[in-house]
C-alpha positions as CSV (number, residue, x, y, z in Angstrom):
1,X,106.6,108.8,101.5
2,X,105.6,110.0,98.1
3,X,102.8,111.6,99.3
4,X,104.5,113.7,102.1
5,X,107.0,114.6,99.6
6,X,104.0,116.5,97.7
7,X,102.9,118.2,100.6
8,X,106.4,119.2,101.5
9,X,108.5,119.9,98.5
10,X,111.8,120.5,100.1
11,X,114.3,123.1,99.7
12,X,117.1,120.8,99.7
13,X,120.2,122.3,101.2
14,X,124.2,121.0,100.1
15,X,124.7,120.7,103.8
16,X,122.0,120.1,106.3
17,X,124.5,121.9,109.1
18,X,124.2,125.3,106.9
19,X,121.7,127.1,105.2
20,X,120.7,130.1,106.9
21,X,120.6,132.2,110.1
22,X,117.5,133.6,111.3
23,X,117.9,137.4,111.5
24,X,117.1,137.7,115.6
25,X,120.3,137.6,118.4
26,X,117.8,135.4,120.2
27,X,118.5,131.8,121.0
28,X,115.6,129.6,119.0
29,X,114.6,126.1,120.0
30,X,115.0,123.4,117.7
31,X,111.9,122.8,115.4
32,X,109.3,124.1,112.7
33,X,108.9,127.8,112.1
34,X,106.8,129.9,109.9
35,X,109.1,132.1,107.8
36,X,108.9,135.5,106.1
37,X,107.4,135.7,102.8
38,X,109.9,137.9,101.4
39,X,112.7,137.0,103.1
40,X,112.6,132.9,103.8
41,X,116.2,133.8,106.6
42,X,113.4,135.5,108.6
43,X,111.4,133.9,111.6
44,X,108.3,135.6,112.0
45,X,106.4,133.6,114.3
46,X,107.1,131.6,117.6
47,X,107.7,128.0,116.8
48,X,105.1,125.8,114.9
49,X,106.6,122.9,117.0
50,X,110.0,122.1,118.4
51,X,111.3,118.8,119.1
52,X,110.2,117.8,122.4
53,X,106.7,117.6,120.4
54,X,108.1,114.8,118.4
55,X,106.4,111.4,118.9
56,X,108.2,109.8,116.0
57,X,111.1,110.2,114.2
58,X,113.3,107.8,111.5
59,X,115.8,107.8,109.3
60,X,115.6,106.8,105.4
61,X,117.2,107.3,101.9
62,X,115.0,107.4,98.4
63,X,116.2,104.7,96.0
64,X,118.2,107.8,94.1
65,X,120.4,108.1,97.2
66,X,118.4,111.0,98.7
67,X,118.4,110.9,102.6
68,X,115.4,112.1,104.6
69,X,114.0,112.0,108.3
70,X,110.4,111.4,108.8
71,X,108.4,112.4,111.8
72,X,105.5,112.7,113.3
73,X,103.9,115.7,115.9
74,X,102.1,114.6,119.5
75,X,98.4,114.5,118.7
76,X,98.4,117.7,120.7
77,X,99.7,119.7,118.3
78,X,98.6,117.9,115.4
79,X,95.8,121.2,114.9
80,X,98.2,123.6,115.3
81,X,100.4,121.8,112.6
82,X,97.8,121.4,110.2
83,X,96.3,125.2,110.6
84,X,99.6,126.5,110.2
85,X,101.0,124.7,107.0
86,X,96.8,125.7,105.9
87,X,98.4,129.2,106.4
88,X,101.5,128.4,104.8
89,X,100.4,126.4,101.2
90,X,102.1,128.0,98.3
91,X,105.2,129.3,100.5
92,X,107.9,128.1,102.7
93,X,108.2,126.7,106.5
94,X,111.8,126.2,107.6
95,X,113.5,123.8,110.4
96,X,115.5,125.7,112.6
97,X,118.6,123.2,114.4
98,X,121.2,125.3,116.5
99,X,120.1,128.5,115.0
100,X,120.1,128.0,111.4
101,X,117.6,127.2,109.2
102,X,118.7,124.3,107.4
103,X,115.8,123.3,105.4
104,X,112.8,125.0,103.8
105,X,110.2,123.2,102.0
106,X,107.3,124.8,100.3
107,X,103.8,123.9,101.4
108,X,101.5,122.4,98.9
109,X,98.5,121.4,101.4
110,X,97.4,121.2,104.8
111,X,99.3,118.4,106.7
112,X,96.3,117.3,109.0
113,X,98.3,113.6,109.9
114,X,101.4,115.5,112.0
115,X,104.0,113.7,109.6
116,X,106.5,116.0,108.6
117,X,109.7,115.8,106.5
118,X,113.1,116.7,106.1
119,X,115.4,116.1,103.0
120,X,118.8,116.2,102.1
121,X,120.7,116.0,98.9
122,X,123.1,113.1,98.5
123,X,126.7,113.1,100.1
124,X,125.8,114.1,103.2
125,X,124.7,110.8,105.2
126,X,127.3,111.3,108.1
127,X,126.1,114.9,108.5
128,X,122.2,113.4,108.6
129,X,123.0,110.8,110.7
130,X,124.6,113.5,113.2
131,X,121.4,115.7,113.1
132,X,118.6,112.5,113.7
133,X,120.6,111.3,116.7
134,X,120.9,114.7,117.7
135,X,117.3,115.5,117.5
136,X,116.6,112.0,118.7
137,X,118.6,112.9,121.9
138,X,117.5,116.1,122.5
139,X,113.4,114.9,122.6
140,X,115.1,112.1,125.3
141,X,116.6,114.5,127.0
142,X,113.3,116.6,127.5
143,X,111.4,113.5,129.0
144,X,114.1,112.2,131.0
145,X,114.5,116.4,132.7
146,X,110.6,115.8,133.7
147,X,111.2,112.2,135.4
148,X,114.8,113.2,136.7
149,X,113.6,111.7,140.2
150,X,112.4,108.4,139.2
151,X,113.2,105.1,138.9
152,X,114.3,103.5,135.7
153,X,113.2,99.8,134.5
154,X,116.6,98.0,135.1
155,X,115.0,95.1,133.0
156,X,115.7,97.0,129.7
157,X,118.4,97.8,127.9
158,X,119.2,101.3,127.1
159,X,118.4,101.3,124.0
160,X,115.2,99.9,124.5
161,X,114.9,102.5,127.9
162,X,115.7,105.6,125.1
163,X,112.8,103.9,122.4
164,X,109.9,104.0,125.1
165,X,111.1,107.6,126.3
166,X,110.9,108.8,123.0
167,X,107.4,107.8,122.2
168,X,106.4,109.9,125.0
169,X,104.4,112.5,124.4
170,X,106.0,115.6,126.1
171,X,102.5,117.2,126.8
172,X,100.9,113.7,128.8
173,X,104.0,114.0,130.5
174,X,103.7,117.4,132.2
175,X,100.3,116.2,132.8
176,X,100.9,113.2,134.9
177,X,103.4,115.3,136.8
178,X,101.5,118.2,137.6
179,X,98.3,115.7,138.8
180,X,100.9,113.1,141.1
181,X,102.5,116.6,142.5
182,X,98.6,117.6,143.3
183,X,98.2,117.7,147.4
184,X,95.5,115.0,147.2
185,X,94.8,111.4,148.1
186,X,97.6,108.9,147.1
187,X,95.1,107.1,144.6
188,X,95.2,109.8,142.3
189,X,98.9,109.8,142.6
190,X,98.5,106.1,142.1
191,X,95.9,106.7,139.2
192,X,98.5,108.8,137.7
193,X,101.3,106.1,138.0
194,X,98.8,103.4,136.5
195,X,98.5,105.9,133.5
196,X,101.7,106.2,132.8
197,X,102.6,102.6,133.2
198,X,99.7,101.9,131.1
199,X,101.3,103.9,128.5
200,X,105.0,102.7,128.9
201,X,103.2,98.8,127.9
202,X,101.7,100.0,125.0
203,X,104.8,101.9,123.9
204,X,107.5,99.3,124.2
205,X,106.4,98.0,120.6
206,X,109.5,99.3,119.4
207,X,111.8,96.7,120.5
208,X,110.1,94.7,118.2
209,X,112.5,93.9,114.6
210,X,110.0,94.5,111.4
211,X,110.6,90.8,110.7
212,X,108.4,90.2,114.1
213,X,106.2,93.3,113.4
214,X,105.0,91.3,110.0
215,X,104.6,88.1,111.8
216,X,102.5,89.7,115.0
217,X,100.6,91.5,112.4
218,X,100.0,88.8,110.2
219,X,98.4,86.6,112.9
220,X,96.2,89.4,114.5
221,X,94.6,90.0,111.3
222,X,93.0,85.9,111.1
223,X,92.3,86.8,115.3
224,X,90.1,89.6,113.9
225,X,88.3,88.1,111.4
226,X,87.8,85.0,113.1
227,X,86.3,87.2,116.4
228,X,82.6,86.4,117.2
229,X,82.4,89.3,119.7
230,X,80.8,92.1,116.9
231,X,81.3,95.0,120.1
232,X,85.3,94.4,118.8
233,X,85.1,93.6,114.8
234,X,82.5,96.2,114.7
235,X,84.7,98.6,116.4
236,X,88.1,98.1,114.1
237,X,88.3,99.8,110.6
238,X,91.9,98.7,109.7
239,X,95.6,97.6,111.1
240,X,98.7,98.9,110.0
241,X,102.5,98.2,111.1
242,X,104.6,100.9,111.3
243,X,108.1,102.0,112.0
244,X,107.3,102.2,115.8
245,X,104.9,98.9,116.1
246,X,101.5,98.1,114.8
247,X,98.4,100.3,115.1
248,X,94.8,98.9,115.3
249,X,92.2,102.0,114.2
250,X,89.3,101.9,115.9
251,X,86.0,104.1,115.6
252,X,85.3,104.4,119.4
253,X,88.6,104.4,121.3
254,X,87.9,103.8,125.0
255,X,89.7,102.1,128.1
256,X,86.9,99.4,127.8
257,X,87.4,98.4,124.2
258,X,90.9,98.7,124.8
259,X,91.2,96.0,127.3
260,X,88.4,94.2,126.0
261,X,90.4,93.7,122.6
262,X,93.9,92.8,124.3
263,X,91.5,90.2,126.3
264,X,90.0,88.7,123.5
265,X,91.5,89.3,120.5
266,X,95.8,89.6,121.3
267,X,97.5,91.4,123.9
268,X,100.6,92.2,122.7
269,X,103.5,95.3,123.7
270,X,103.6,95.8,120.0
271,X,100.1,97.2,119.8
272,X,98.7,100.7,119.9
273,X,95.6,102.2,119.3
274,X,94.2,104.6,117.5
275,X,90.7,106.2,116.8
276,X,88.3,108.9,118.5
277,X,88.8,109.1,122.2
278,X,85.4,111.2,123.2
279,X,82.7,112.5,121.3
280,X,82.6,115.3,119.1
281,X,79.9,117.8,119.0
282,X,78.4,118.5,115.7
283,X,75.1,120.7,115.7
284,X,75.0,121.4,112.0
285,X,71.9,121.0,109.9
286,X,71.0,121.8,106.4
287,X,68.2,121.1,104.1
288,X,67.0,117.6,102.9
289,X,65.6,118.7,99.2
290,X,67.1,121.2,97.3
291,X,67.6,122.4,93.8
292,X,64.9,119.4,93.1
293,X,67.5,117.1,95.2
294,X,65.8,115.1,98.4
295,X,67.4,112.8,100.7
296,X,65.4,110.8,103.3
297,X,65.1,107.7,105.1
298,X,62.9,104.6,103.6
299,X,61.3,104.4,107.4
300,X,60.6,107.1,109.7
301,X,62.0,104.9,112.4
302,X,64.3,102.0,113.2
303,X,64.9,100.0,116.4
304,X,67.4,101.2,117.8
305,X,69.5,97.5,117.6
306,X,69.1,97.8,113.9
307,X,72.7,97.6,112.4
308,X,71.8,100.0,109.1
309,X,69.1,102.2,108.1
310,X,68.4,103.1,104.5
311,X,67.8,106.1,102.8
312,X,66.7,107.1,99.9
313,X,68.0,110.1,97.6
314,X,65.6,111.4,94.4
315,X,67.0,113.7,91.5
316,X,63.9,115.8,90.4
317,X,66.2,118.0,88.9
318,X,66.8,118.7,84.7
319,X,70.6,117.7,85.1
320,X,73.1,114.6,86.4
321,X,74.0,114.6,90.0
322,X,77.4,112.6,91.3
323,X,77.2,110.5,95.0
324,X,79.6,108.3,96.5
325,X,79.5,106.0,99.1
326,X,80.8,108.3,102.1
327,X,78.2,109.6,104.6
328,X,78.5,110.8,108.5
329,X,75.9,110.7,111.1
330,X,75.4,112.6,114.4
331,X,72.6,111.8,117.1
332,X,70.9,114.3,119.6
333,X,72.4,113.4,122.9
334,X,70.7,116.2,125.1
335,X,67.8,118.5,123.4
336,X,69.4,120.4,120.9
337,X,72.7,119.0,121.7
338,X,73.8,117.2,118.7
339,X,77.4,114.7,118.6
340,X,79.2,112.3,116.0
341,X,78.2,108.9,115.8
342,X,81.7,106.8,115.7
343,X,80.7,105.0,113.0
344,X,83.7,103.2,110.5
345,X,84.9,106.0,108.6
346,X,86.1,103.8,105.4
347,X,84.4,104.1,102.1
348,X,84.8,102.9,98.8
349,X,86.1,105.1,96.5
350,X,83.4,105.6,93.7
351,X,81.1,108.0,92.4
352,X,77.6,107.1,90.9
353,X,75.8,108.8,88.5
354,X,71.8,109.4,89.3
355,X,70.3,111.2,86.0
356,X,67.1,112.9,86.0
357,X,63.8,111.5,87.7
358,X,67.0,108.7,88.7
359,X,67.3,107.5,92.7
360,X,69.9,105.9,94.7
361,X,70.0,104.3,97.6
362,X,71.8,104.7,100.8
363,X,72.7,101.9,103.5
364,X,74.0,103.6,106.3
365,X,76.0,101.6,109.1
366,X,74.6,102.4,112.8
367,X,77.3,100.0,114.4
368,X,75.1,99.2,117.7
369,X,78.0,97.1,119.4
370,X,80.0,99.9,119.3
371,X,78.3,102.5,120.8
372,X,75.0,101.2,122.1
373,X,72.5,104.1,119.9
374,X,69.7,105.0,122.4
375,X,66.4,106.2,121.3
376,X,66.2,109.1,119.9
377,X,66.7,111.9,116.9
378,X,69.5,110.9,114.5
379,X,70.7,112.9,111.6
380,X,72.2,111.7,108.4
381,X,75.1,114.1,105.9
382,X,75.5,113.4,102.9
383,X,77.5,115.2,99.7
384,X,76.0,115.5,96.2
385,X,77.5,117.4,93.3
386,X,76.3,118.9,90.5
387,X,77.9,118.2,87.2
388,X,77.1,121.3,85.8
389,X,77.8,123.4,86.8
390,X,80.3,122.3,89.2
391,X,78.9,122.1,92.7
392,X,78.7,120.1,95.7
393,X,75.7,120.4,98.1
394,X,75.4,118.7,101.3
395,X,72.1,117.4,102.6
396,X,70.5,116.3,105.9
397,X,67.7,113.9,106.9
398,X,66.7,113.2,109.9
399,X,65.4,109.9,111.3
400,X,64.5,107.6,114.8
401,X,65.7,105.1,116.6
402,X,63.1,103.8,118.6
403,X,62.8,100.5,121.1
404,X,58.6,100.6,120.6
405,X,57.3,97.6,117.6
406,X,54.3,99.6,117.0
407,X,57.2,102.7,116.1
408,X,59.7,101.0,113.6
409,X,57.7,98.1,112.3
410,X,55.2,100.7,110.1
411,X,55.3,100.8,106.5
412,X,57.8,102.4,104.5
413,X,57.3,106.1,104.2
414,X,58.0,105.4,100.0
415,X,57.1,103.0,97.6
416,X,60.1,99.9,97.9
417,X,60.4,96.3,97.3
418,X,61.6,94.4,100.2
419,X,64.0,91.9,99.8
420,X,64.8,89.9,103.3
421,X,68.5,89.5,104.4
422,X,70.1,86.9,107.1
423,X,69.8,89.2,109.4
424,X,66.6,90.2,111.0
425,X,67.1,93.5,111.6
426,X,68.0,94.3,108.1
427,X,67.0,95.6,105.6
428,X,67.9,95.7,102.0
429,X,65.7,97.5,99.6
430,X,65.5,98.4,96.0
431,X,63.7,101.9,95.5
432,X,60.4,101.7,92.8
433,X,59.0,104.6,91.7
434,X,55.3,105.7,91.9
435,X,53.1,104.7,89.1
């Protein structure tokens, strides 16, 4: 939590019951506000979230006897959380609880993650153990008003019943009711029901102890890498346990891969996923050469199974330029409708130097099993900087994916040495320059 502390550094108060009292006669609900910048006892702004957007929430201490609660916002609100604390960096956001602000950290950065946190001074544990069941009950509370009328699972215990309702996200919630309340056929009611159920499996994780967490984990990693079915590996960029279960990232997020990896890899009630749920539009473009800078691709097509493509950047300028490994590519889905590729968003973290008349090359992933690329216009981003002076400049290239031999089997648009990898539709090449 090191890193949250940075973002947040908190305005520890002696007692987290009494710090301050916002200056309105108005009743506030419980949760984030944006405070005066003269005068941090003034609300100024309708909540940035309140506590029935909670999805997470835990108790901790630091090693120096510090106690804290961690939490983290529905993905709902996880944009308004981030542009607010944008707004915020360099002053203070307080947490109001029973009409006192009893915390105000100062914001250092954007918080773009939802994680929030709030920390004590030592000697009052008691007192923090009051306000997280508290909080804890009052985002229970909120769920368990919108299902008053149902049924609950006999087959768990309470405790289990209050960790499921907790993971709710307030905002699905309303959802599902307002669609099963809809005057229409029974099967969306049903649709609705399936939905929620759905959800209610994935979230019951958290009856899970950490010792089992480690142990589930630890075997769904050698499932993974031992999978033959690349439309899964292909698709996961990383695994993590948490304090609420285990969460496999994913780049394409769909009900298809979803059930496809608890039928293949491990269906387990500790697993959630997490990764882009429906394309993003993205119609930017910018220049391929620049400032003596050009990016562009080693073959004016590929077929459109080919797993990379390569690319080529040239420094024709008088001064070093710094790259990394990082790109992000978009493809025309409908004329002049351009959308994100879910490609794996991990990248080394290193920066190569290209010096004058220099070149580096560029193997991007296209990840065909995950999304199956079409034929068509593809687009490739990619960040340079000057070194001096300081300056980064993002370029574009365009290239093809095509599903015609006498298209993607022509020569190389530049001057390379081939070098043949296992696979057949892959390339590897090392860039030669002109004579």
């Amino acid at each position: 939590m090191a890193f949250m502390s940075y973002l947040l550094l908190a305005t520890s108060c002696s007692n987290p019951s009494q710090k301050g009292s916002p200056s309105s006669s108005q009743h506030l609900e419980n949760g984030w506000y944006t405070l005066h910048i003269q005068n941090e006892d003034t609300i100024i702004h309708e909540p940035i979230v309140t506590v029935k957007d909670f999805v997470e929430l835990k108790l901790d201490s630091s090693s120096v006897g510090n106690y804290f609660i961690t939490g983290k916002v529905s993905k709902h609100k996880q944009q308004i959380w981030a542009d607010k604390t944008a707004q915020s960096i360099g002053h203070h956001i307080g947490f109001v609880f029973q009409d006192s602000i009893i915390t105000a950290p100062r914001v250092n950065a954007s918080i773009k993650s939802g994680m929030f946190q709030l920390t004590f001074t030592s000697g009052h544990a008691k007192e923090i153990c009051t306000l997280y069941q508290h909080l804890r009950k009052e985002k229970i509370d909120s769920i368990n008003a919108l299902f008053k009328t149902w049924e609950k699972d006999t087959t768990l215990t309470q405790t289990q019943q209050d960790s499921i309702i907790f993971s709710l996200d307030y905002i699905e919630a309303q959802s599902w009711l307002k669609m099963s309340a809809q005057p229409k056929a029974d099967s969306i009611q049903k649709d609705t029901m399936a939905h929620l159920e759905s959800y209610i499996w994935q979230e019951q994780k958290i009856c899970y102890t950490n010792k089992e967490l480690q142990q589930i984990i630890k075997e769904l990693g050698k499932r993974i890498l031992k999978c033959p079915h690349k439309k899964i590996t292909e698709n996961v960029w990383g695994w993590y346990s948490d304090a609420n279960g285990i969460v496999v990232q994913l780049n394409w997020n769909t009900p298809e891969i979803r059930t496809l990896f608890r039928q293949e890899i491990m269906d387990s009630r500790a697993i959630r996923f997490d990764g882009e749920e429906k394309l993003k539009a993205d119609n930017r473009s910018f220049a391929s050469d620049t400032l003596g800078i050009k990016l562009q691709p080693v073959y004016a097509a590929y077929a459109d199974t080919a797993s990379y493509a390569t690319f080529i950047l040239q420094n024709q300028s008088q001064q070093t330029i710094e790259c990394g490994e990082a790109y992000h590519i978009t493809f025309e889905k409908e004329p002049d409708n351009w959308y994100e590729l879910p490609v794996h968003g991990i990248f080394n973290s290193i920066a190569y130097l290209v010096e004058p008349s220099g070149n580096h090359v560029i193997k991007a992933h296209l990840s065909p099993h995950v999304l199956p690329n079409k034929p068509g216009r593809y687009r490739l981003f990619y960040e340079v900087s000057l070194t001096k002076p300081r300056k980064r400049i993002l370029l574009m290239t365009e290239f093809k994916l095509s599903d015609q031999e006498e298209e993607f089997k022509t020569p190389p648009q530049i001057d390379i040495h081939k070098k043949q990898s296992n696979e057949s539709n892959v390339v590897e090449i090392e860039y030669i320059p002109s004579e």
